[in-house]
N, C-alpha and C positions, 0 to 999 in steps of 0.2 A: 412363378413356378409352373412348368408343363407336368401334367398327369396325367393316366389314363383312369377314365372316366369312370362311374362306379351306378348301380343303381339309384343310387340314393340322388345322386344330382337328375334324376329325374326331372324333374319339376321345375328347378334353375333353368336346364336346357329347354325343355320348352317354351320358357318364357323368353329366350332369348332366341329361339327360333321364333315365336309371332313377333316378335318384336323388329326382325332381321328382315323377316320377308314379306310378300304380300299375301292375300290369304290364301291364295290360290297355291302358292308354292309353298307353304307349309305341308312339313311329312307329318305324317299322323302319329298320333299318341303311342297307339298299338305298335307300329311300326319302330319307332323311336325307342319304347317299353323292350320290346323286344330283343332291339340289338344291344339296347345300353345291359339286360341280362346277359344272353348268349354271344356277345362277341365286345366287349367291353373297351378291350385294348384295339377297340377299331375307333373310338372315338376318344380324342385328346381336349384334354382343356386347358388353359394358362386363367391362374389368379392371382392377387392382386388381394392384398390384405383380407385373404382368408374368402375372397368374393369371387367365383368365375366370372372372368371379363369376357370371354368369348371359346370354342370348340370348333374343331371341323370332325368331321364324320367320315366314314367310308367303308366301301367294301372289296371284298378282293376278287375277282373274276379269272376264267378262265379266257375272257375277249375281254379284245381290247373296247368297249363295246359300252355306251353307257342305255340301259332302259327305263323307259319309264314305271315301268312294273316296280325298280327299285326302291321307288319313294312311295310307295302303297302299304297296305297290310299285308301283301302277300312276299315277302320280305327277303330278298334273293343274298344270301352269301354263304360264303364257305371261309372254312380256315386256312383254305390255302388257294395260291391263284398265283396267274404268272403277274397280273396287271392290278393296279389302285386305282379304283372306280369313286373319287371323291363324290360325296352325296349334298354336302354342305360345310361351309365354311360363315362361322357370323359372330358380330363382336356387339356386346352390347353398346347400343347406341348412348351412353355416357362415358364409353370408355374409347370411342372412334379416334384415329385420330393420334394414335400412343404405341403404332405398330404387332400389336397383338396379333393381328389375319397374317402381317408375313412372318412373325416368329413360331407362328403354330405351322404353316405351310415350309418355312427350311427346317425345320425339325422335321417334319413329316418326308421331307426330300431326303433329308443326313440319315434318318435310322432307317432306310430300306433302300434294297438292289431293285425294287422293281422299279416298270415304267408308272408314270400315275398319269391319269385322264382326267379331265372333268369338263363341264358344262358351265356355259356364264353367258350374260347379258353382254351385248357388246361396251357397256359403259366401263367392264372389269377387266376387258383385254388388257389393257395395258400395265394394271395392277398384276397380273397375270404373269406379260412379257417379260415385267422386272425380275421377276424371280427365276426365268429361263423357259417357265412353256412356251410353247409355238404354237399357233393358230394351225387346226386340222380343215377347218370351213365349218358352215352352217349345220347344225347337229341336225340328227334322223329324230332326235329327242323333242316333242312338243307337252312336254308337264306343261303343266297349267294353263293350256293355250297360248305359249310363247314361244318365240324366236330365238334358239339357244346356239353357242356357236361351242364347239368342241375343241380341246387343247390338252394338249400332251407333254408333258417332261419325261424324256426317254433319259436312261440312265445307261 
């Protein structure tokens, strides 16, 4: 089942964000805290006998524009925005493997007219490709001291 997200799964999602990423790229607590209060239905989840198996996040921007500011505490969205600025996408690593990342990503494509953005490691291109974004190039985005490449599904 897809939901949108509550504060109470605080805690869940964090764990499946250390879990997802490396340390470096984990968003902060405060940050996380934050949105999962004030913008809730920006982050979706899919579970699994009553267990979140995985989430993606996001925000909604006026650019098409992904910053690094946005995975900080100083924590950039609004309710409204022409563009979907994905923040993260992550499945728990017991649940890999059972298509969870692309059933939350065409959901996330079917209930909205916007374009959506996002940032990845080149290893996810293709995970990426499948579901119809297209490679924009090498991102302006360096989080964590890495090499991010930018993709887009225009609608």
């Amino acid at each position: 089942m897809i939901r949108e997200a509550n504060i109470n799964d605080f805690e869940r999602l964090m764990k499946l964000e250390r879990d997802s990423f490396n340390e470096d790229e984990v968003v902060t607590e405060k940050g996380f805290r934050y949105r999962l209060a004030n913008y809730p239905d920006h982050t979706l989840v899919i579970e699994e006998n009553n267990d979140i198996c995985a989430y993606i996040t996001y925000v909604l921007s006026d650019e098409l524009k992904l910053e690094d500011i946005m995975f900080t505490d100083d924590v950039v969205d609004m309710e409204k925005g022409n563009y979907i600025i994905v923040l993260g996408l992550a499945t728990d690593p017991l649940h890999k493997k059972k298509g969870f990342a692309s059933k939350l990503m065409k959901h996330l494509i079917n209930i909205t007219d916007k374009t959506i953005l996002l940032t990845c490691h080149d290893y996810l291109i293709d995970f990426y490709s499948h579901l119809g974004f297209k490679v924009l190039g090498i991102s302006e985005s360096s989080f964590a001291n890495s090499k991010w490449y930018d993709m887009v599904y225009e609608k």
